[in-house]
C-alpha positions in Angstrom: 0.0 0.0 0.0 3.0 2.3 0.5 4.1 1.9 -3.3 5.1 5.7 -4.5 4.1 5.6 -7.6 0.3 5.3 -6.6 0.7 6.0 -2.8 -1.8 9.5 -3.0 -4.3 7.8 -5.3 -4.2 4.8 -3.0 -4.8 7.2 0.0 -6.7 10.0 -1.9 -9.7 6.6 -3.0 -9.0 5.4 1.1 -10.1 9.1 2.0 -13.1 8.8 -0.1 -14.4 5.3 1.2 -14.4 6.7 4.9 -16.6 9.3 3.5 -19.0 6.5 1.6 -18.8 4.2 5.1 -18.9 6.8 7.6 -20.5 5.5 11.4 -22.9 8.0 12.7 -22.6 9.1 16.3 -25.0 7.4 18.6 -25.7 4.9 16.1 -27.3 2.2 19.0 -29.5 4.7 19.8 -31.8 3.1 17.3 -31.9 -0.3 18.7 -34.0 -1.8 21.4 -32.2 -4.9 22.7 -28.5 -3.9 22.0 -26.8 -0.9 23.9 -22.9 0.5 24.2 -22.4 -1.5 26.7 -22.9 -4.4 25.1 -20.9 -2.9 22.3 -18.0 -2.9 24.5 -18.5 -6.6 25.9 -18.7 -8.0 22.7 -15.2 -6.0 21.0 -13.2 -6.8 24.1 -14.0 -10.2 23.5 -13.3 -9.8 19.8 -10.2 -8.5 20.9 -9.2 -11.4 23.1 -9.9 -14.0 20.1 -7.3 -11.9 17.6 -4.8 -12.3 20.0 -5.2 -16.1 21.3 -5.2 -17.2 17.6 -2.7 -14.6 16.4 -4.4 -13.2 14.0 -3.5 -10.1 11.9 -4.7 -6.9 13.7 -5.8 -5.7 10.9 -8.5 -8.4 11.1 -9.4 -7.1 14.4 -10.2 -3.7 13.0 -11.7 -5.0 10.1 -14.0 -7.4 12.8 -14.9 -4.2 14.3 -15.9 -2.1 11.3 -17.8 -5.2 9.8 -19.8 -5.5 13.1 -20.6 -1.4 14.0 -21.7 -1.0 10.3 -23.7 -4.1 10.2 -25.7 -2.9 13.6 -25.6 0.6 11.9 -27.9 -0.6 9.3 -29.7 -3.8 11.0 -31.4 -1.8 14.4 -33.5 -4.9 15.2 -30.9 -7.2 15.6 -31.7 -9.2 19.0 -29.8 -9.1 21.5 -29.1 -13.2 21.5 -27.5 -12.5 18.4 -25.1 -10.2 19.3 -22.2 -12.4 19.5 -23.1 -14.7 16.6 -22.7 -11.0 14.7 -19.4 -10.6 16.0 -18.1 -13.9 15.4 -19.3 -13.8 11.8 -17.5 -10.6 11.3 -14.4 -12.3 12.2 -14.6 -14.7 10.2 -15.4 -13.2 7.1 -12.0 -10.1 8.0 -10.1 -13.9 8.7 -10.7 -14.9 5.1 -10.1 -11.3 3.9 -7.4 -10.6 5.8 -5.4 -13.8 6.7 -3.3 -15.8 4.8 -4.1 -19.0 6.6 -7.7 -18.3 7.8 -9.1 -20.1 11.1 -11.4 -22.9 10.0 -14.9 -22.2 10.8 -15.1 -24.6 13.7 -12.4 -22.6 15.2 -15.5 -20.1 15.4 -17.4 -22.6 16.7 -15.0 -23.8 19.4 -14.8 -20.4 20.9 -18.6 -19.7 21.0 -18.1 -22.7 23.8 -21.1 -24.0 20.9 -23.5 -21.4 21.4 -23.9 -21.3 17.8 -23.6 -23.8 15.1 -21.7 -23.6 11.4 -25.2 -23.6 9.4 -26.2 -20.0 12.0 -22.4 -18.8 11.0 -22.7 -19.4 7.2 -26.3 -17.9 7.6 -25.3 -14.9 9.6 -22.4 -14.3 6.5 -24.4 -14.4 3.8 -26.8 -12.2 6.2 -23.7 -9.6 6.6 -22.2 -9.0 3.3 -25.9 -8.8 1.7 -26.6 -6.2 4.1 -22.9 -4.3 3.7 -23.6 -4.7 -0.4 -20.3 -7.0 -0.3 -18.7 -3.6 0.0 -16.4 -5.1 2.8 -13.1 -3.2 2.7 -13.8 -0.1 4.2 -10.2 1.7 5.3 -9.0 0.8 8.7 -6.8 3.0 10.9 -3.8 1.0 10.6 -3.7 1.9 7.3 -3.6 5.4 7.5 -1.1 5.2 10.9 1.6 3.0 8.7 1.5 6.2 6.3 1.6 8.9 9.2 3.9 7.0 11.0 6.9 6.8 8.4 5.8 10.5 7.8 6.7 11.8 11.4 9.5 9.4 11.0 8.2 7.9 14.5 10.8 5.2 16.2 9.3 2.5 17.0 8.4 2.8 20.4 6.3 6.0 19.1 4.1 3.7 16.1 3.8 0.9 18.9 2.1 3.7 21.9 -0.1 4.6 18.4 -1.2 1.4 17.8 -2.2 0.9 21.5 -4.5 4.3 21.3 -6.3 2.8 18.3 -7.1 -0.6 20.0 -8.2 1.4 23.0 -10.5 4.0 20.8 -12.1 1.0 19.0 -13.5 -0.3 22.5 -14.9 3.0 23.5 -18.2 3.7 21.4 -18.1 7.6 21.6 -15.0 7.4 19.7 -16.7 5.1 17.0 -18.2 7.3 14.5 -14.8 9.3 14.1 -13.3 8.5 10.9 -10.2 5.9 10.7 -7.7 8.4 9.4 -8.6 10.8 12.0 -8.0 8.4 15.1 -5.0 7.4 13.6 -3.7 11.0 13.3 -4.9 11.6 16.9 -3.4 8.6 18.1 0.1 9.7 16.7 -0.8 13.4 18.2 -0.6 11.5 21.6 2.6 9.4 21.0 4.4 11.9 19.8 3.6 14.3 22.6 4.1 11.7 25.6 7.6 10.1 23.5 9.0 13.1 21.7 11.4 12.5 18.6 15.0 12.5 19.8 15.8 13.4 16.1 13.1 16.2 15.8 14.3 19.5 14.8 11.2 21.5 14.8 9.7 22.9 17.9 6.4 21.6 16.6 4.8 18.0 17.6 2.1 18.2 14.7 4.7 19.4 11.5 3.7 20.7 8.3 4.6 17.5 7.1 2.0 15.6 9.4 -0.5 18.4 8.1 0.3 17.9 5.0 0.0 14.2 5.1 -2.7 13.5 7.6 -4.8 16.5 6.3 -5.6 17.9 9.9 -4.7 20.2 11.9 -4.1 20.1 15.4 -7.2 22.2 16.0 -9.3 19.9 14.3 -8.0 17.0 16.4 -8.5 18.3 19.5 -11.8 17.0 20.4 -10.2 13.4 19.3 -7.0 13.9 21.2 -9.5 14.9 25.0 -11.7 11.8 24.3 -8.5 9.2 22.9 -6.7 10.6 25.9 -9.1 10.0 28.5 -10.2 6.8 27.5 -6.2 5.6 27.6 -5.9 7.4 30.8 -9.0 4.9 32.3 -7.9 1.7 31.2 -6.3 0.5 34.2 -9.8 1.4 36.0 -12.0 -0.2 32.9 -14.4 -3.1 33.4 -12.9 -4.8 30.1 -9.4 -5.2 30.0 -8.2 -7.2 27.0 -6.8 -4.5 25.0 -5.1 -3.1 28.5 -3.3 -7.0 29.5 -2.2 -7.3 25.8 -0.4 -4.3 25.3 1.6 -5.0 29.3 3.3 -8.1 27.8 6.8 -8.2 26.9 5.4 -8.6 23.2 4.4 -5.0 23.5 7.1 -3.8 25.7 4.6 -3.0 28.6 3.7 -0.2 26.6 0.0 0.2 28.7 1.1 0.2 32.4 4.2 2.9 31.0 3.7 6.0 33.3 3.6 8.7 31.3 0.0 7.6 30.9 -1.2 8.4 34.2 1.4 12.1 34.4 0.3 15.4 34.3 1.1 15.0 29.9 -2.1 13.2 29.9 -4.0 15.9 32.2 -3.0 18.4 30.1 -4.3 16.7 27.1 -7.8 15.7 28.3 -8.2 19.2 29.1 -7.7 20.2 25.9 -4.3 21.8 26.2 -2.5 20.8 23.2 -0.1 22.2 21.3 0.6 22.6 17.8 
């Protein structure tokens, strides 16, 4: 996706898709049986799968879009059919996403066999009907993989990112933000907390990041307060998948660091950020 020659149309069509597949705010409000609560349950859980069966993470985030626009557009879904959504999500991002896809009684198996294959293979043809087979909407990995080599952000910097997206896609008032601008806010946040030992502006958010992410820091803000605050929480949070991942060694303890919890972070959720 990072080929030059066709990197801005690539990104430039990405843009356009968000637009095409945008989540509305409050979009649960419609349903009856199915609140943001439940919303949350079902992700961390999500969440907990990608990482026991080391799947890509991009089929997590691709579970996750699958399911909010599905429940976006289907408001009577019950709510004994939550999880058979979210299940079927993932495996239909597995087999888009993975080279060597979990077989569907893998899906089966961690349903403890609260649903069968014939309700999974239903509940698919049920899902990409409804989403028009239109299944690749842009994630915000994508768009952070671009910003990242943009900022020319070490490691430690894309890896604190990558974290803040995971977090923002358990929290449902962060949902109907677009991919590209969680991405950017996430980076905001990295970059502030971990600054560039090789930066020679005075300036977290650069032109170049301006330029690339199309957003200013002013725009961002609102993203930056609610990303931050939700990050800030985790330790406190009644799901914790997302949180115990990222304090393996894999991850290099990157959610219990401290600069989490310091007065950065304050500083941030109240809105005091700077360009």
């Amino acid at each position: 996706m990072l080929v030059s020659e066709y990197v801005n149309d690539i990104y430039d069509y990405l843009n356009s898709l968000e637009e095409i597949f945008a989540i509305r705010e409050n979009f649960l409000d419609s349903h009856k049986q199915i609140n943001h609560k439940m919303r949350t349950i079902l992700i961390d859980w999500i969440n907990e799968v990608q990482y026991q069966y080391k799947l890509e993470i991009d089929t997590y985030h691709m579970t996750v879009s699958i399911i909010d626009r599905y429940l976006q557009l289907v408001v009577d879904t019950p709510k004994k059919e939550l999880q058979l959504v979210g299940v079927t999500a993932m495996f239909i991002a597995s087999k888009y996403e993975e080279l060597f896809p979990p077989d569907i009684d893998d899906f089966v198996y961690i349903t403890d066999d609260t649903y069968k294959k014939k309700q999974i293979l239903d509940m698919e043809k049920q899902i990409v009907k409804v989403l028009d087979f239109h299944l690749g909407k842009p994630l915000p990995t994508h768009f952070l993989r671009r910003y990242s080599k943009a900022a020319k952000a070490a490691d430690k910097n894309h890896l604190c990112a990558k974290y803040l997206i995971e977090m923002a896609s358990i929290d449902y008032s962060t949902a109907h933000y677009k991919p590209s601008e969680i991405a950017a806010a996430a980076l905001y946040i990295s970059l502030t907390l971990f600054p560039l030992a090789n930066n020679t502006e005075p300036k977290v958010w650069t032109k170049t990041l301006e330029h690339y992410t199309h957003y200013t820091v002013q725009h961002m803000t609102p993203i930056i307060q609610r990303l931050a605050k939700v990050v800030k929480n985790a330790p406190n949070m009644k799901v914790h998948a997302v949180y115990n991942k990222y304090q393996s060694s894999k991850f290099e303890r990157i959610s219990v660091h401290p600069e989490f919890q310091g007065p950065v972070m304050d500083k941030l959720i109240d809105g005091e950020v700077s360009p």
